[in-house]
Residue, then its C-alpha position, 0 to 999 in steps of 0.5 A: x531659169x529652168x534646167x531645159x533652158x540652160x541645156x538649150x543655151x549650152x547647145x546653142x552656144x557650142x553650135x554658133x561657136x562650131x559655125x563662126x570657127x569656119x569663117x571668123x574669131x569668135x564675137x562672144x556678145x554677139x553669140x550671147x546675144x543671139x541665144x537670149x534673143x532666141x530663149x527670150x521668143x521660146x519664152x512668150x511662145x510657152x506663155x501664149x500656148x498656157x494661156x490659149x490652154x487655160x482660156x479653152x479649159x474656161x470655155x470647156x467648163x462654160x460651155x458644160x454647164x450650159x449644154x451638158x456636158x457630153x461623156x467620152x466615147x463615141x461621138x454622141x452626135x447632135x444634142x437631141x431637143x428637150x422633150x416637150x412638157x406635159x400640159x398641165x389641165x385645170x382643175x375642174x369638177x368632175x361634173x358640171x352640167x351644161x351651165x358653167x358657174x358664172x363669176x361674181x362681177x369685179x370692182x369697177x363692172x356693170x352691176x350683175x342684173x340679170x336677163x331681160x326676161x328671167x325664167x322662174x325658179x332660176x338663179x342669175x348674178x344679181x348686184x344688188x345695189x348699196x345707193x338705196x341701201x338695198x331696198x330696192x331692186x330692178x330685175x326682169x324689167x321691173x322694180x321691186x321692194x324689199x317685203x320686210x319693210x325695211x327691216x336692218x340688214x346684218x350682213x357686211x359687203x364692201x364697196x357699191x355692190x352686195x354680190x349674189x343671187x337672183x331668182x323670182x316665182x310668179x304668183x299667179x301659180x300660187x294665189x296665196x301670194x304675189x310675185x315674188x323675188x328673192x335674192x341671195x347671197x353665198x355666204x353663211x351670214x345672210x340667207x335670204x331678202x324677199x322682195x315684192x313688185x313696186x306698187x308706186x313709181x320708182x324712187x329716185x335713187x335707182x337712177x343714181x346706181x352705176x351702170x347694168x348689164x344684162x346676161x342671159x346665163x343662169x348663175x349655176x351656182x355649186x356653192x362653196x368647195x369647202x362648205x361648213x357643215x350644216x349651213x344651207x347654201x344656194x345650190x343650182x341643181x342640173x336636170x341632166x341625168x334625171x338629177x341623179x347626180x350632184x356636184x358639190x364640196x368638189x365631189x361628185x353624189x348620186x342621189x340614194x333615190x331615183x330622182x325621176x320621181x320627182x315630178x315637182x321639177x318644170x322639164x321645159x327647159x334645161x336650165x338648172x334648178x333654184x335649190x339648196x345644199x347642206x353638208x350633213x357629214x362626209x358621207x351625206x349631202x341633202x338637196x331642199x327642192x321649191x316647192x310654193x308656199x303651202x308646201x312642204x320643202x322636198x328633200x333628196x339625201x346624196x352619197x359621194x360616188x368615184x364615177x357616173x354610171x354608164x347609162x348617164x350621158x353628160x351633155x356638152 
């Protein structure tokens, strides 16, 4: 029992003795048993004040830690909302072109085939299939055979599918060969497989491939972000800006010469040119252009650049 109780019975005794000595004898249990009656409510009042204090503390911090907790002075009013964040854009090249690279079929889709109608000299998404162990071909509407004759292919790929590249030159521009169509793969292993129009019937394989699917949209290619050095990879050249610029290893290049003057390109369309890219150094990218087959490859050196210049408009 604390000092402030016992002051309080003290008094409370001295008052009911004064009050009873008016009218009675004093009833000492009676007297003691009233103040214990009123000590014994003082106390569970004091009980219940510390413990609706300490809930509101508990809530007090609960509720800081969630809204924030707000500084002393004036009253700061409502809590404003949170400020929106800033979106975050997607990495992108600086420069595309008009064609979008095309993703690589997933395990499970349609084998890449290409357009009904491919226009020459232009790279598609091409699935080439393992049921004939990749000596047959279907693309353009036509069958076709590997021109090796068979010949071991080294290069290791996983599951139905080799995925890669398409492309065909028509050989009636060029006697010294027929139509022609080559496919291609993006990675260093293998370059190349040749193939030649099917002069027989297709083999009975082909009908045992998994499902096809066409797309007209060209592969548009930009080979890898992080190219090796030396190694020459398929590259799908834009005819935008007179070829003067090339994306390439994430980079934007501009050619060291005006590429108008490179008449070799067929301007009929705006799809990109079937070309190839080697790293030569941080500094230096060279661009290999078709040519047919008696023909030297041409050749266009490339230097990094921060920017196009003004007078290059980029199509959209």
């Amino acid at each position: 029992m604390d000092g402030s109780e016992d002051s309080l019975r003290r008094g409370m005794r001295d008052l009911v003795e004064e009050t009873d000595a008016a009218t009675a004898p004093v009833n000492t249990v009676n007297t003691e048993s009233a103040v214990n009656t009123v000590i014994g409510r003082g106390r569970r009042i004091r009980h219940l004040r510390r413990s609706l204090a300490a809930g509101a503390a508990t809530l007090a911090i609960a509720g800081g830690s969630v809204l924030g907790v707000q500084g002393q002075g004036a009253d700061p009013g409502p809590p404003s909302a949170p400020a929106p964040s800033e979106p975050v854009a997607p990495p992108s090249y600086p420069y595309e072109g008009k064609y979008r690279p095309q993703p690589p079929s997933g395990p499970g889709d349609p084998l890449d085939t290409g357009p009904r109608a491919p226009v020459e000299n232009t790279r598609y998404r091409y699935d080439l299939s393992a049921v004939c162990d990749l000596r047959y071909a279907v693309f353009g509407g036509r069958v076709w055979e590997r021109a090796d004759d068979g010949a071991a292919v080294t290069v290791r790929w996983a599951g139905d599918r080799m995925r890669g590249y398409m492309s065909w030159s028509d050989g009636r521009k060029d006697r010294a060969e027929p139509d022609t169509a080559v496919f291609e793969t993006d990675t260093p292993e293998l370059t190349e497989l040749r193939f030649r129009l099917l002069a027989g019937p297709a083999p009975e394989c082909l009908g045992q491939e998994p499902a096809r699917r066409y797309r007209d949209a060209p592969a548009a290619t930009l080979g890898p972000e992080r190219p090796e050095r030396g190694v020459r990879y398929p590259y799908d050249m834009t005819k935008e800006c007179d070829l003067r610029y090339a994306v390439f290893a994430g980079r934007l290049w501009q050619a060291e010469s005006d590429g108008r003057s490179q008449t070799i390109v067929d301007w009929a369309n705006d799809l990109p040119l079937a070309a190839f890219m080697t790293l030569k150094s941080d500094r230096q990218a060279v661009l290999e252009w078709p040519a047919g087959a008696a023909e030297t490859p041409r050749t266009t050196t490339y230097h990094p650049v921060d920017a196009r210049d003004d007078d290059c408009q980029q199509d959209q």
